[in-house]
C-alpha positions in Angstrom: 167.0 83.6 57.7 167.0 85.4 61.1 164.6 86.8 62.9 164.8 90.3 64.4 163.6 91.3 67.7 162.4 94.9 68.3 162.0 94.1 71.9 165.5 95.4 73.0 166.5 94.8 76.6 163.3 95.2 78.0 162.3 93.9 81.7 160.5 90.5 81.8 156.6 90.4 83.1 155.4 88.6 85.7 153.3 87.1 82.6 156.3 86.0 80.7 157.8 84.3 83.5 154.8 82.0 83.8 154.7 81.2 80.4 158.3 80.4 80.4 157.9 77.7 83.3 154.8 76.8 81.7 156.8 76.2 78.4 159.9 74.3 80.0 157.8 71.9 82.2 156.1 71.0 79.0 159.7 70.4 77.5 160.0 72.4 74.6 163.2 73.6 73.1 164.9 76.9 73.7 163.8 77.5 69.8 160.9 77.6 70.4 160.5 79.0 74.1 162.1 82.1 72.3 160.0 82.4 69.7 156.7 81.7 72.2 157.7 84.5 74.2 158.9 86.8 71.3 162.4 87.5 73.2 165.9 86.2 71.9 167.3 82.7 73.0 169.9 84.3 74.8 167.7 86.0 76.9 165.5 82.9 77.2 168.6 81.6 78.2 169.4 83.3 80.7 166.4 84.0 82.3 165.7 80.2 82.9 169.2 79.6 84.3 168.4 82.8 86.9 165.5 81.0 87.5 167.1 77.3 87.9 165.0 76.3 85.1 166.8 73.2 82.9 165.7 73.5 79.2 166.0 70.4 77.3 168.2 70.4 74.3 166.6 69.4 71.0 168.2 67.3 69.2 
């Protein structure tokens, strides 16, 4: 089952950025990040990777 997002290419808050290096540092999966931040893993995705953050892959 998938989740939908209604947040649709919105700009990301100086709030969300913490809370995305907060999430990474404490090593949590992109999964999850996504779903933390309420924002698609693509998006989580690429946001880190503009930020040279590394997200470690769950496995």
């Amino acid at each position: 089952m998938s989740e939908r997002f209604e947040r649709h290419r919105q700009d990301w808050t100086k709030d969300e950025i913490i809370k995305l290096k907060t999430l990474v540092e404490k090593e949590m999966g992109l999964k999850a990040i996504a779903k933390a931040l309420t924002r698609s893993e693509e998006s989580t995705k690429k946001r880190a990777k503009l930020d040279k953050l590394k997200i470690k892959k769950m496995r």
